[in-house]
The first five atom37 places (N, CA, C, CB, O) and aatype in JSON, in Angstrom:
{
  "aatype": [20, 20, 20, 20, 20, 20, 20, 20, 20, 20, 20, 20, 20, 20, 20, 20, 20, 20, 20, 20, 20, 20, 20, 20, 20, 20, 20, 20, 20, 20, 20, 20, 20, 20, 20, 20, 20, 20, 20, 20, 20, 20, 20, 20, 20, 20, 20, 20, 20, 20, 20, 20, 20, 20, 20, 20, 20, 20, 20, 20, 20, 20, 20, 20, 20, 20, 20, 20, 20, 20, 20, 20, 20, 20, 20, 20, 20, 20, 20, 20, 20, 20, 20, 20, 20, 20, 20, 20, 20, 20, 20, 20, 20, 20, 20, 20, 20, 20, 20, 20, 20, 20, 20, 20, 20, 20, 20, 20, 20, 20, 20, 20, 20, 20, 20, 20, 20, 20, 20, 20, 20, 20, 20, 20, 20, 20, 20, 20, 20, 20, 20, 20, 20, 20, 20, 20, 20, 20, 20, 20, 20],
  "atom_mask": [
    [1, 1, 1, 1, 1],
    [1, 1, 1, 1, 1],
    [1, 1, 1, 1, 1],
    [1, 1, 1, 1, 1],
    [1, 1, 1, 1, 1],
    [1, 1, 1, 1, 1],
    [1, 1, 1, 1, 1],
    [1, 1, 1, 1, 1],
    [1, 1, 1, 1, 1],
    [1, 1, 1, 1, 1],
    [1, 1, 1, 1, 1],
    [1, 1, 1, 1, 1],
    [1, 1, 1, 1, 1],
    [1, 1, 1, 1, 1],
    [1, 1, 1, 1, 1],
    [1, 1, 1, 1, 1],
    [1, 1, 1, 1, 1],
    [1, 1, 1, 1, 1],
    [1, 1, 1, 1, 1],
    [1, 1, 1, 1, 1],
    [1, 1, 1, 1, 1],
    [1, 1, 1, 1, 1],
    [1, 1, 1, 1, 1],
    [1, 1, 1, 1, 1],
    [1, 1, 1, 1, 1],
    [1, 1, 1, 1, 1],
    [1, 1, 1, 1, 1],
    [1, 1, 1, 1, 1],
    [1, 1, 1, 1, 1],
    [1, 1, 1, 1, 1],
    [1, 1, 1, 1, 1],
    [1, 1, 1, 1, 1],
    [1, 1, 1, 1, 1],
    [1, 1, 1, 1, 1],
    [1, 1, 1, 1, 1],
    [1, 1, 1, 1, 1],
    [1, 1, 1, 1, 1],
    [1, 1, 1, 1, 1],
    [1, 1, 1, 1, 1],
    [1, 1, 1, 1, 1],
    [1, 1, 1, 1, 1],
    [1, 1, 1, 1, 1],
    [1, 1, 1, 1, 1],
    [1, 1, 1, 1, 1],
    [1, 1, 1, 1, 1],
    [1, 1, 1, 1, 1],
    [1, 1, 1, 1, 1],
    [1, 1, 1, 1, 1],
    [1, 1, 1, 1, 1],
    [1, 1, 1, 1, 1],
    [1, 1, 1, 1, 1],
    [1, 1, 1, 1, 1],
    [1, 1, 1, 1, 1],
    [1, 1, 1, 1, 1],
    [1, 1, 1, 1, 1],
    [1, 1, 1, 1, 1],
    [1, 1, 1, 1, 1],
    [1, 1, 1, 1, 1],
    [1, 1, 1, 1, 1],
    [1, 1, 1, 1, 1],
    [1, 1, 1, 1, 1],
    [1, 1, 1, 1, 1],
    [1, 1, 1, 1, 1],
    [1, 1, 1, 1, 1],
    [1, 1, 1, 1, 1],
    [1, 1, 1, 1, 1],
    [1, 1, 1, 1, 1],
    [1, 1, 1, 1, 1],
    [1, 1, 1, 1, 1],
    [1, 1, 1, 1, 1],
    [1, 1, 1, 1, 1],
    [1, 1, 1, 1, 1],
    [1, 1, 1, 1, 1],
    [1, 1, 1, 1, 1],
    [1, 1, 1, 1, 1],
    [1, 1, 1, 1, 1],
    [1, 1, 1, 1, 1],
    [1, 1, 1, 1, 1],
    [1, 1, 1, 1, 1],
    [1, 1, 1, 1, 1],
    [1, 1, 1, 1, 1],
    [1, 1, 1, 1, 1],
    [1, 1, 1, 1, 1],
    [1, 1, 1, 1, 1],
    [1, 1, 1, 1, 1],
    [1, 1, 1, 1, 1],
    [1, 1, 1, 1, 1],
    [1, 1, 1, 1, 1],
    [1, 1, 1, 1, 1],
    [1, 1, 1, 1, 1],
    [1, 1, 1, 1, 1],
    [1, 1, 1, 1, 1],
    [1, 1, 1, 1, 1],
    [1, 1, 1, 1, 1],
    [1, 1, 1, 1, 1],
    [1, 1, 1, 1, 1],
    [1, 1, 1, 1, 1],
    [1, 1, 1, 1, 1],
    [1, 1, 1, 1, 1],
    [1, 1, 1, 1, 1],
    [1, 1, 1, 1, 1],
    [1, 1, 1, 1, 1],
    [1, 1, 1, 1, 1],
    [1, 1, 1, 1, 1],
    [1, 1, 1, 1, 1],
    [1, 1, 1, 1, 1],
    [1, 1, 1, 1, 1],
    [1, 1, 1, 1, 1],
    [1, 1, 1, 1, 1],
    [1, 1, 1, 1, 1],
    [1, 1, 1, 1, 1],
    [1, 1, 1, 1, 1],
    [1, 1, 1, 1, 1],
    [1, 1, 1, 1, 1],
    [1, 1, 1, 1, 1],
    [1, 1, 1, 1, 1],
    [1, 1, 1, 1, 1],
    [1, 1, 1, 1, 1],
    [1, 1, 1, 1, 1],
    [1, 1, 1, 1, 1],
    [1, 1, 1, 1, 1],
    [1, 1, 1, 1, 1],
    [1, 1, 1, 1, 1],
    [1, 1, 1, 1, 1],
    [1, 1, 1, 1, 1],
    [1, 1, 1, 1, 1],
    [1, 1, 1, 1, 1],
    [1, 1, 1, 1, 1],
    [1, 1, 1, 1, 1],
    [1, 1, 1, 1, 1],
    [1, 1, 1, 1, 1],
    [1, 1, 1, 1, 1],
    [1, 1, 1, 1, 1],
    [1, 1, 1, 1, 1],
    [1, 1, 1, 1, 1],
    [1, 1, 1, 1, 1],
    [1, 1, 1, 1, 1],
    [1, 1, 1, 1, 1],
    [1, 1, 1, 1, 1],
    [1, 1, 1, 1, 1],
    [1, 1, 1, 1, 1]
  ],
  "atom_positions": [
    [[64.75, 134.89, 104.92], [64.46, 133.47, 104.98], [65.04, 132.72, 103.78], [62.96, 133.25, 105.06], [65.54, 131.61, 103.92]],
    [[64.98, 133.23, 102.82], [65.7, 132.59, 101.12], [67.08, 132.43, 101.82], [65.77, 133.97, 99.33], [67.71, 131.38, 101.96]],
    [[67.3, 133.22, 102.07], [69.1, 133.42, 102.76], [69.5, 132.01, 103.54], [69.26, 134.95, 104.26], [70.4, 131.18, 103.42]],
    [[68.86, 132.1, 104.0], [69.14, 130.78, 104.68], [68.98, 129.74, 104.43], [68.77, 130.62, 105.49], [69.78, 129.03, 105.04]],
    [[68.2, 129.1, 103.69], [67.31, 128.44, 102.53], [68.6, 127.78, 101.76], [66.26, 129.7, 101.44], [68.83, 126.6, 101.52]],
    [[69.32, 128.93, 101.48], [70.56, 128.83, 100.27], [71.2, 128.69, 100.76], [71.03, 129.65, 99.37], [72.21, 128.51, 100.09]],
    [[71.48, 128.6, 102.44], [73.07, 128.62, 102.61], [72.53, 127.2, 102.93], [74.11, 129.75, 103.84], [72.9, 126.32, 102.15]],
    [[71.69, 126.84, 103.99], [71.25, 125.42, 104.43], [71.62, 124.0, 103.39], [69.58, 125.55, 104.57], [71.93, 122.86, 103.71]],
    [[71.41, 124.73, 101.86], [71.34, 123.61, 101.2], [72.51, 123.46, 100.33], [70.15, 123.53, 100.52], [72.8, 122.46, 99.68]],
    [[73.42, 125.0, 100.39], [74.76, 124.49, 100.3], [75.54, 124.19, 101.3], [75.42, 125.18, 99.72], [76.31, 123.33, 100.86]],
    [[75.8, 124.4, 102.42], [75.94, 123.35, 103.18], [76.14, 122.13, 103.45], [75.53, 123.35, 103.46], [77.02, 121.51, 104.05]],
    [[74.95, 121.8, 102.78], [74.49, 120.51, 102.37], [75.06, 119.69, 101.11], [73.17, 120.7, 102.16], [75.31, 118.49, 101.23]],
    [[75.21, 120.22, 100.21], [75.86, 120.08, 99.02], [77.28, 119.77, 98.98], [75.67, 121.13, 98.37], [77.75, 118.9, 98.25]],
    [[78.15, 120.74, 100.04], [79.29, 120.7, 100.23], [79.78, 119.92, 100.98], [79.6, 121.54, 100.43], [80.95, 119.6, 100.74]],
    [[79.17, 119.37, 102.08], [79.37, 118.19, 102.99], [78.84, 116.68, 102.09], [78.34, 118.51, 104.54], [79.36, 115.57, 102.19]],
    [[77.92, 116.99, 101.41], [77.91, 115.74, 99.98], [79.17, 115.67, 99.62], [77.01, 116.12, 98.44], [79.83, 114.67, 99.92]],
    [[79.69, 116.65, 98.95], [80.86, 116.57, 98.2], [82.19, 115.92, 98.79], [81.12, 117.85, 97.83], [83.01, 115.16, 98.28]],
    [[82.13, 116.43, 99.89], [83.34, 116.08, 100.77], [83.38, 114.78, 101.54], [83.48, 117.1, 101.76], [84.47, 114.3, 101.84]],
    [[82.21, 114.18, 101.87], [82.24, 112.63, 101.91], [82.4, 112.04, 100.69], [81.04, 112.04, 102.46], [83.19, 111.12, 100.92]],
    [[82.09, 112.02, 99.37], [82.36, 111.79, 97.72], [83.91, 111.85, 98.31], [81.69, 113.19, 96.25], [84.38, 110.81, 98.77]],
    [[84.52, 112.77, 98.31], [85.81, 112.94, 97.68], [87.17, 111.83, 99.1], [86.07, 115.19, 97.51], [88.31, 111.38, 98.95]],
    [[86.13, 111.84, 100.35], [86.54, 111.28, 101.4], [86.83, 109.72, 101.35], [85.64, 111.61, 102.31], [87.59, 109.0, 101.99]],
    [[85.74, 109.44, 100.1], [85.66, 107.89, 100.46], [86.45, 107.25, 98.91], [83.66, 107.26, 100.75], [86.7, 106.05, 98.72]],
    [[86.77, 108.47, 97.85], [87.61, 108.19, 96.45], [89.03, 107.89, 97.22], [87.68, 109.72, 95.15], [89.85, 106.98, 97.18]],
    [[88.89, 109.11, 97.95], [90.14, 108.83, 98.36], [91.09, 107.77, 98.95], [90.18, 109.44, 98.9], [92.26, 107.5, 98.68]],
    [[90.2, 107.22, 99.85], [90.4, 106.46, 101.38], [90.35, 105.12, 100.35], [88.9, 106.69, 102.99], [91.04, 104.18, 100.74]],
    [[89.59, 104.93, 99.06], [89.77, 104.08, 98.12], [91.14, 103.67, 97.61], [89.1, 104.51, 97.22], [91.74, 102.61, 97.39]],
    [[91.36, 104.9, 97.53], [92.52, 104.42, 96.36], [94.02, 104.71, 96.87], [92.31, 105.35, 94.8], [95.01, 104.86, 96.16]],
    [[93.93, 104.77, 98.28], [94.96, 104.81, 99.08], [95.79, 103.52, 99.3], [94.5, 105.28, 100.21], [95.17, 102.61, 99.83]],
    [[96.91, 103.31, 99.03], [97.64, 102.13, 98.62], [99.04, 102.19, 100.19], [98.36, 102.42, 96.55], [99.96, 102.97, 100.46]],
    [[98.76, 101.52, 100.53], [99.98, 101.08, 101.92], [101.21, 101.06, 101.36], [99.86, 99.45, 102.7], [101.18, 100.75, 100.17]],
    [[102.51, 101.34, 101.92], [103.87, 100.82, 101.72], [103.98, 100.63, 102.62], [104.87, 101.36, 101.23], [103.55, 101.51, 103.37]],
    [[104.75, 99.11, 103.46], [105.18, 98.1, 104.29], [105.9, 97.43, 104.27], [104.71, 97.53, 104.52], [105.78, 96.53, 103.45]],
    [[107.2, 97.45, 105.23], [107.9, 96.08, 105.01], [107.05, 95.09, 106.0], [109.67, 96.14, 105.43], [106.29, 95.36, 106.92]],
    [[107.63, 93.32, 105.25], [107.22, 92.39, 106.32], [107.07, 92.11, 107.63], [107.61, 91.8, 106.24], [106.3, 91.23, 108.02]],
    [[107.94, 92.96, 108.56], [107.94, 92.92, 109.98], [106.8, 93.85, 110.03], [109.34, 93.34, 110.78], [105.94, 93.54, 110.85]],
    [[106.45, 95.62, 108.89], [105.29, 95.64, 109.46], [103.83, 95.33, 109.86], [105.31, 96.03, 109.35], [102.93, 95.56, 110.67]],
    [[104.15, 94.7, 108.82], [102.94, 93.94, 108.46], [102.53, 92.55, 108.99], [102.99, 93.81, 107.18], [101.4, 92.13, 108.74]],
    [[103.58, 91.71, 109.83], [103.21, 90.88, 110.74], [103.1, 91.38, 112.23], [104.05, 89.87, 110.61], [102.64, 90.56, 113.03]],
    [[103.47, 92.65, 112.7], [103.16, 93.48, 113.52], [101.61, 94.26, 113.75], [104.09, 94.24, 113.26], [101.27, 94.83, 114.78]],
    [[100.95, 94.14, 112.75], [99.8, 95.24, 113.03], [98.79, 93.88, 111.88], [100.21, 97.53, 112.26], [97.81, 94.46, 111.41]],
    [[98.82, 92.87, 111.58], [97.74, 92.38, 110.1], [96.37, 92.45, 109.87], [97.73, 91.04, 109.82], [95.81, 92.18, 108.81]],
    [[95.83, 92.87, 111.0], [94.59, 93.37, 111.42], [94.43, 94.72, 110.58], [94.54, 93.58, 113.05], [93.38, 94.97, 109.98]],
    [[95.43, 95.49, 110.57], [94.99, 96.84, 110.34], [95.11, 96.83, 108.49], [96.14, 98.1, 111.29], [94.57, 97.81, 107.98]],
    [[95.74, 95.82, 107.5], [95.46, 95.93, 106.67], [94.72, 95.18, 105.8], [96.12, 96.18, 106.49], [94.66, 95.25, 104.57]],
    [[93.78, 93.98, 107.1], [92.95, 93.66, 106.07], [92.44, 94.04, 105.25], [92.38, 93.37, 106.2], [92.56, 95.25, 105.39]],
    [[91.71, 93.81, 104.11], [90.87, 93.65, 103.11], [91.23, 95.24, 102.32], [89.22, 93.31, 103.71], [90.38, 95.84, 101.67]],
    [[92.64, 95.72, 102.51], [93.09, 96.74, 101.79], [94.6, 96.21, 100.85], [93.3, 97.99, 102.92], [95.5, 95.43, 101.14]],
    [[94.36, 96.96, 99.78], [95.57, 97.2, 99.12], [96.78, 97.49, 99.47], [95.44, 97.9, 98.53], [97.02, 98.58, 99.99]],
    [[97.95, 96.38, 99.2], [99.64, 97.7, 99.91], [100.08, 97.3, 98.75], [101.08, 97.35, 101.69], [99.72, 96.55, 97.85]],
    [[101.51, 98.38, 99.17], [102.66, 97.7, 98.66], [103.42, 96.81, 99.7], [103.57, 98.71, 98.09], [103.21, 96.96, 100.9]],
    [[104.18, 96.04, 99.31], [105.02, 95.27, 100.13], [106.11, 95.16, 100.09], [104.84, 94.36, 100.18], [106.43, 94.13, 99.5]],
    [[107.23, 95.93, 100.58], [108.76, 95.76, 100.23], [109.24, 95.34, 100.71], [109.49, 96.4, 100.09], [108.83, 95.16, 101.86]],
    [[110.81, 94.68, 100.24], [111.67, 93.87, 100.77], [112.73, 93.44, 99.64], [110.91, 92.74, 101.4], [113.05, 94.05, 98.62]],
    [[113.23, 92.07, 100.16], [114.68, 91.36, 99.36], [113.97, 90.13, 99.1], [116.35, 91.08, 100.38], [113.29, 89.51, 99.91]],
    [[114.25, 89.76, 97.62], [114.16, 88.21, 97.13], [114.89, 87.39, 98.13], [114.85, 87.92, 95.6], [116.08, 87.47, 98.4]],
    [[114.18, 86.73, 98.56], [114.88, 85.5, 99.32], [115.47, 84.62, 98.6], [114.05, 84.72, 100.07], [114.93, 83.87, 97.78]],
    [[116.93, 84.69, 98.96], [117.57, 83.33, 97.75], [117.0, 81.6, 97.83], [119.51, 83.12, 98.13], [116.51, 80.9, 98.71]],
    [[117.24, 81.49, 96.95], [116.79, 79.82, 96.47], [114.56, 79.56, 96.86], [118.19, 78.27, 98.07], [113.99, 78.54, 97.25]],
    [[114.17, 80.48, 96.65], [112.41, 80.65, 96.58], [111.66, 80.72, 95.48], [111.93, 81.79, 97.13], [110.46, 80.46, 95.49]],
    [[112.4, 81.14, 94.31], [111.95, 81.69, 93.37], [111.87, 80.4, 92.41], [112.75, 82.91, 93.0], [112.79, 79.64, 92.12]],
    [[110.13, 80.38, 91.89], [109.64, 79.46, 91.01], [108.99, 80.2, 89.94], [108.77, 78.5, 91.65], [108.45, 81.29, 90.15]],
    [[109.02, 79.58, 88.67], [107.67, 80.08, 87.7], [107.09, 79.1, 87.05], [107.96, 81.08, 86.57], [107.77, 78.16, 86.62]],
    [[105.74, 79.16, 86.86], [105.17, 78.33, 86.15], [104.96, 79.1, 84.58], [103.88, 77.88, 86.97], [104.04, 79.87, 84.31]],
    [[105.78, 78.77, 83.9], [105.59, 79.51, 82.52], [103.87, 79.03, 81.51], [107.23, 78.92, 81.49], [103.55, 79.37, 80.38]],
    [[103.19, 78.23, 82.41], [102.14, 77.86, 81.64], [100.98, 78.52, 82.02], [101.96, 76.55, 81.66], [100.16, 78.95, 81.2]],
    [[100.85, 78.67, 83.71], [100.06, 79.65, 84.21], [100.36, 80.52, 84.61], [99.47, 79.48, 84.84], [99.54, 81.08, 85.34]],
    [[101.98, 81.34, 84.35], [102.1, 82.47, 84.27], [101.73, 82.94, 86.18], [101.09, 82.98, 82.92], [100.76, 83.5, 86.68]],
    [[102.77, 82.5, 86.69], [102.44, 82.16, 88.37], [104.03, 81.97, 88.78], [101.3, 80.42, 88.76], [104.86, 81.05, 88.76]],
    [[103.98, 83.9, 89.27], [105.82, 83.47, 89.97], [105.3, 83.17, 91.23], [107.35, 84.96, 90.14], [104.12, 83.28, 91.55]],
    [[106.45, 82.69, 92.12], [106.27, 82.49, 93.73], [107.77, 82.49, 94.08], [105.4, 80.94, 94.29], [108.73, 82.02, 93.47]],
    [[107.69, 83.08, 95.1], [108.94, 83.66, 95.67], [108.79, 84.44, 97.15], [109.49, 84.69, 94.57], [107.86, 85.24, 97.31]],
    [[109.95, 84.09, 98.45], [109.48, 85.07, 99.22], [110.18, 86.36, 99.26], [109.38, 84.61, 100.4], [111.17, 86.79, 98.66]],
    [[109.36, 86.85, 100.16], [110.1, 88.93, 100.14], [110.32, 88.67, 101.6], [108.62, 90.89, 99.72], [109.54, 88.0, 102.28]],
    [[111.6, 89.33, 102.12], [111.91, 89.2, 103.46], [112.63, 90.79, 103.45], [112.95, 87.71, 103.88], [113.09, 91.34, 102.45]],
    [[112.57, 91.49, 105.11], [113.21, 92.2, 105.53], [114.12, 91.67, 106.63], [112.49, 93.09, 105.75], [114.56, 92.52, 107.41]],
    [[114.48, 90.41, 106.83], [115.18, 89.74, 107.48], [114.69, 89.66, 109.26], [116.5, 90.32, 107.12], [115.24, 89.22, 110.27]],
    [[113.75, 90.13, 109.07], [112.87, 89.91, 110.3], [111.7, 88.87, 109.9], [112.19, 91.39, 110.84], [111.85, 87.71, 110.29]],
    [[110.67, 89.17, 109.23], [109.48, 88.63, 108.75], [109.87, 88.03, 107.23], [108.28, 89.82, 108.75], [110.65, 88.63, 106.49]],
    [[109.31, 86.91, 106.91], [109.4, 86.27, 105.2], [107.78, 85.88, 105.11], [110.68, 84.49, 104.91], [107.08, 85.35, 105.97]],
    [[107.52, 86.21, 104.12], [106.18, 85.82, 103.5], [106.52, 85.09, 101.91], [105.15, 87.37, 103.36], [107.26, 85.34, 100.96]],
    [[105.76, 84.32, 102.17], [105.35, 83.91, 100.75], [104.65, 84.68, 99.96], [104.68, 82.87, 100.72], [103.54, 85.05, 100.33]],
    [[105.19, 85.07, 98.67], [104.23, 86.17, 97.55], [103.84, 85.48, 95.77], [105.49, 87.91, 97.25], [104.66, 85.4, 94.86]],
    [[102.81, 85.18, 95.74], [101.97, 84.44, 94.57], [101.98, 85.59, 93.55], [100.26, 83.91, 95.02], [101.08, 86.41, 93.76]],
    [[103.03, 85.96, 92.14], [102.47, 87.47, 91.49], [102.14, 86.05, 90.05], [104.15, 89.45, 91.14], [102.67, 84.97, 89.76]],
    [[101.1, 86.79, 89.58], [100.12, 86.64, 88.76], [100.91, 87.35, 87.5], [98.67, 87.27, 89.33], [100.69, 88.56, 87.37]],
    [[101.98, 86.61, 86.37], [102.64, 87.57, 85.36], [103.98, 87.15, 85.01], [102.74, 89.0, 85.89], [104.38, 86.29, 85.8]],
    [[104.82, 87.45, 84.09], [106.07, 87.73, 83.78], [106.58, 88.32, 84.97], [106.21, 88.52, 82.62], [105.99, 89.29, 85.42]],
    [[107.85, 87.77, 85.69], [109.1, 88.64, 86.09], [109.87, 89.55, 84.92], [110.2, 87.61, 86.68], [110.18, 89.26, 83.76]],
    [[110.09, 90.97, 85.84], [110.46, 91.81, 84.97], [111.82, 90.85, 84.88], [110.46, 93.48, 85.4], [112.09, 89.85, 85.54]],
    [[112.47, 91.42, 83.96], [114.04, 91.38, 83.41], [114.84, 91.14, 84.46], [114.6, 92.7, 82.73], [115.39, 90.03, 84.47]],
    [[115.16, 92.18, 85.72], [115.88, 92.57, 86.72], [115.6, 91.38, 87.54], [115.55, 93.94, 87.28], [116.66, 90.93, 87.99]],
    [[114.48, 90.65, 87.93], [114.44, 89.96, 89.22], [115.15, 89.04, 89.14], [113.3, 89.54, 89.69], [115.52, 88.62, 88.05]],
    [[115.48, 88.54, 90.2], [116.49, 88.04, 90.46], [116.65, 87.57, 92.54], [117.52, 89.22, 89.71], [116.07, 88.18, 93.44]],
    [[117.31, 86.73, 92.67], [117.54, 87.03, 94.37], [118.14, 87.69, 94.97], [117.91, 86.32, 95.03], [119.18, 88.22, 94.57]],
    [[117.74, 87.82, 95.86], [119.01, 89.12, 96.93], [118.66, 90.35, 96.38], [121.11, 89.01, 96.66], [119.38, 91.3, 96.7]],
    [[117.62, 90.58, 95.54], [117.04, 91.69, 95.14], [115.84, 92.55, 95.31], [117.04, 91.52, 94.34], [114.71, 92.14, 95.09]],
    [[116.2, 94.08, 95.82], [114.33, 94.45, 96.29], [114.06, 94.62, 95.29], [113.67, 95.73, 97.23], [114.64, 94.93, 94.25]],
    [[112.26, 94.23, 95.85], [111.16, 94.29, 95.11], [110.24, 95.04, 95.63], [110.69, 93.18, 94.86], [110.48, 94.92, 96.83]],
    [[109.3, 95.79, 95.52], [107.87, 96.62, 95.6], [106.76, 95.7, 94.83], [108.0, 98.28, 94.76], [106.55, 95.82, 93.62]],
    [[106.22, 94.98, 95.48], [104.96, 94.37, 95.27], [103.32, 94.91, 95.57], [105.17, 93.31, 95.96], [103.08, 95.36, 96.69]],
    [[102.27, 94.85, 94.6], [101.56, 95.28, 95.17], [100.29, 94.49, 94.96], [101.63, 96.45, 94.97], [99.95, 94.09, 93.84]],
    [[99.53, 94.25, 96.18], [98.15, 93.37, 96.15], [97.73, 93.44, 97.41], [98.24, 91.8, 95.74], [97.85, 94.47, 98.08]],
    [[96.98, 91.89, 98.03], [96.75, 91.45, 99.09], [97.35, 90.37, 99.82], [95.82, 91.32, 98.99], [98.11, 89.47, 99.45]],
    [[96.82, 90.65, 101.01], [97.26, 89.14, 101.91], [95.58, 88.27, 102.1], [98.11, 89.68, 104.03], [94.46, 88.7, 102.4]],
    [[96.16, 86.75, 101.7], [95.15, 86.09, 101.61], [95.94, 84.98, 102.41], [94.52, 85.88, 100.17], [97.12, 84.74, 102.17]],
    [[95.27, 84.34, 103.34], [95.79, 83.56, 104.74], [97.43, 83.15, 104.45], [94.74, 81.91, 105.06], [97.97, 82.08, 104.18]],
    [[97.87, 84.28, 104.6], [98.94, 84.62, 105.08], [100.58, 84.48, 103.5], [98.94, 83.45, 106.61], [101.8, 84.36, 103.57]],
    [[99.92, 84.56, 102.74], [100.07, 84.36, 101.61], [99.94, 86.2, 100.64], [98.89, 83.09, 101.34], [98.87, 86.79, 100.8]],
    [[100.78, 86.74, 99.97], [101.13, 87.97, 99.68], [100.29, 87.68, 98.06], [103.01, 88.36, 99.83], [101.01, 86.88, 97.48]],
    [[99.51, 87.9, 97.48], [98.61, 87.42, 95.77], [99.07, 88.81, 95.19], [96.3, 87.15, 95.7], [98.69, 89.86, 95.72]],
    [[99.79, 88.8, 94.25], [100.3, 90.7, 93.88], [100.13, 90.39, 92.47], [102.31, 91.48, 94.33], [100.35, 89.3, 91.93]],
    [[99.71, 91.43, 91.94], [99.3, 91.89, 90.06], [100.17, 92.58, 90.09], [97.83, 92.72, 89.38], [100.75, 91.96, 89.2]],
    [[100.97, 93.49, 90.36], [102.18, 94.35, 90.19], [103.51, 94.36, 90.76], [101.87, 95.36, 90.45], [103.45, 94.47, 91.99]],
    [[104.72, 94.27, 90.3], [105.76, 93.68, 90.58], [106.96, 94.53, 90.22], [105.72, 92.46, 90.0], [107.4, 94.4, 89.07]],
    [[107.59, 95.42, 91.08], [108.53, 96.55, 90.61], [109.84, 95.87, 91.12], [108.21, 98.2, 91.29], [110.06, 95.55, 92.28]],
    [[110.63, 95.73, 90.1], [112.22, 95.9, 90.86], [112.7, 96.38, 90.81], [113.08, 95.49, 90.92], [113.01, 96.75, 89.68]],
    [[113.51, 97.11, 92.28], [114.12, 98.49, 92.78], [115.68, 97.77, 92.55], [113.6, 99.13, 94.7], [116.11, 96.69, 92.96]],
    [[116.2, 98.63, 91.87], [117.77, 98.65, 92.13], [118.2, 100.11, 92.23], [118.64, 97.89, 90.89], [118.0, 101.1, 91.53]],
    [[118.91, 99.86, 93.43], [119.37, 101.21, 93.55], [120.45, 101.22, 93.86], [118.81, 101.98, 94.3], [120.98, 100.29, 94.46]],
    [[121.12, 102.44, 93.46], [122.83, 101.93, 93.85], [123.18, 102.73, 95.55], [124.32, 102.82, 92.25], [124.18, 102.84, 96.26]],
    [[122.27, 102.99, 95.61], [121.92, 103.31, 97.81], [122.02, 102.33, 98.12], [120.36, 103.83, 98.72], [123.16, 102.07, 98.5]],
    [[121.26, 101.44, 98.16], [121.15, 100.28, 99.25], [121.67, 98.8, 98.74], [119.52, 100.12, 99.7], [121.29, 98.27, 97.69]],
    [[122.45, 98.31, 99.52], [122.66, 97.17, 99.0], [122.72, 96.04, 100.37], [124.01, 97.33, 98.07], [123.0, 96.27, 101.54]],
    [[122.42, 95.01, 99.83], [122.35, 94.05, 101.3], [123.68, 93.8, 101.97], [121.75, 92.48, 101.01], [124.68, 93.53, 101.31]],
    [[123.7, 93.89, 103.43], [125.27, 93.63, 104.26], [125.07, 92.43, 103.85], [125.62, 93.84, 106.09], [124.02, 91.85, 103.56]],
    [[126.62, 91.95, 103.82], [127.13, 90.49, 103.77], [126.62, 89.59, 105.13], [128.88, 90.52, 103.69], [126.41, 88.38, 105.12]],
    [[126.5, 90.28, 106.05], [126.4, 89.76, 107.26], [124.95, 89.03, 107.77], [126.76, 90.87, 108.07], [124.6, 88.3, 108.7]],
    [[124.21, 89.75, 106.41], [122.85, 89.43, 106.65], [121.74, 90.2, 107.36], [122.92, 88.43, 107.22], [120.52, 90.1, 107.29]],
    [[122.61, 91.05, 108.13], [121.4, 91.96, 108.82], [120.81, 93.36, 108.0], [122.03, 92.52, 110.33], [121.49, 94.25, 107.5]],
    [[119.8, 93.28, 108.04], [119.56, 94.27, 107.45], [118.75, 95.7, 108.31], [118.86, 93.66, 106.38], [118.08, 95.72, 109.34]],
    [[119.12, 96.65, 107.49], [118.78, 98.1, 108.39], [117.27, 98.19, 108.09], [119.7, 99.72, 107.8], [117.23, 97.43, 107.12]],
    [[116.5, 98.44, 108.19], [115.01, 98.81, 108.01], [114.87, 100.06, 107.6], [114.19, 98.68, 109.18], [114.58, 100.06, 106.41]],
    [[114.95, 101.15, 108.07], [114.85, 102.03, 107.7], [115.6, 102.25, 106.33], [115.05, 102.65, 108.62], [114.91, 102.57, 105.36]],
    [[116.77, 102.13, 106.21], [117.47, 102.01, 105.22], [116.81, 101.48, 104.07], [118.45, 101.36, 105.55], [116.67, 102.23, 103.1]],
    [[116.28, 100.05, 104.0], [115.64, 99.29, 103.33], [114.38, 99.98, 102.53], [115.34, 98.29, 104.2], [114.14, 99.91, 101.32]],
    [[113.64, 100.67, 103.54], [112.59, 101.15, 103.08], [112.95, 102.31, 102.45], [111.66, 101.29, 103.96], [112.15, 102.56, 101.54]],
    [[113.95, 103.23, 102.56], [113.79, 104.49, 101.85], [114.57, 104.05, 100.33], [114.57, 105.91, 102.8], [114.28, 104.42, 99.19]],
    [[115.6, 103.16, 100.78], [116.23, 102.6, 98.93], [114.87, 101.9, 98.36], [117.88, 100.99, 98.88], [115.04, 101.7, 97.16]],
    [[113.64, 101.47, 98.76], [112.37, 100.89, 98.52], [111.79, 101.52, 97.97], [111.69, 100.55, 99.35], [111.32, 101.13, 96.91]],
    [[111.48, 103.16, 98.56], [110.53, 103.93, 97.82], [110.8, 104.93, 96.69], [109.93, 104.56, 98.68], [109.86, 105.51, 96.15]]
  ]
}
């Protein structure tokens, strides 16, 4: 009867543990998305964290050097969003340039605290304007 006693309540212990470690996780799980996916599915990332990749849209880009408030959109040449980052532009940004953003969507509006610019000598935008997606996203990550 102890025998069982002990296994019953580890058992128990261990299925504690594993919802703990289920819900750290499922926390701190961060999305990567381009804009088309994310006007495709926006339901599914409410009230969660992504990243958001894409290309500076030329002639978008503002800063307010007093409140420290870039705005600029990110496009995969399907979908453009407007993105509010809260900070200094690194060095690199610039237009016609990817970026990895990371925050929320707030009515329909991209609010990001973190702001990476990808240059890579893989991907570069066609002249033509169209852009590959897949392509996009792997010079992204």
């Amino acid at each position: 009867m102890k025998r069982f006693a002990y296994a019953v309540v580890g058992i128990g212990v261990l299925a504690f543990a594993g919802v703990l470690i289920q819900r750290a996780l499922s926390d701190s799980l961060v999305y990567f998305i381009l804009p088309s996916e994310y006007a495709s599915e926006p339901h599914r990332y409410d009230e969660r964290r992504i990243r958001l990749g894409g290309i500076v849209e030329p002639g978008t880009i503002a800063f307010d050097g007093d409140e420290l408030v870039l705005a600029f959109d990110v496009t995969d040449s399907i979908e453009t969003f407007a993105v509010r980052h809260r900070g200094t532009p690194p060095d690199l940004f610039q237009e016609s340039t990817g970026v990895v953003i990371e925050g929320r969507f707030e009515n329909g509006v991209f609010h990001s605290d973190n702001l990476l610019v990808k240059h890579s000598e893989v991907y570069e935008a066609p002249e033509d304007g169209t852009i590959d997606l897949e392509e996009l996203k792997d010079a992204l990550q």
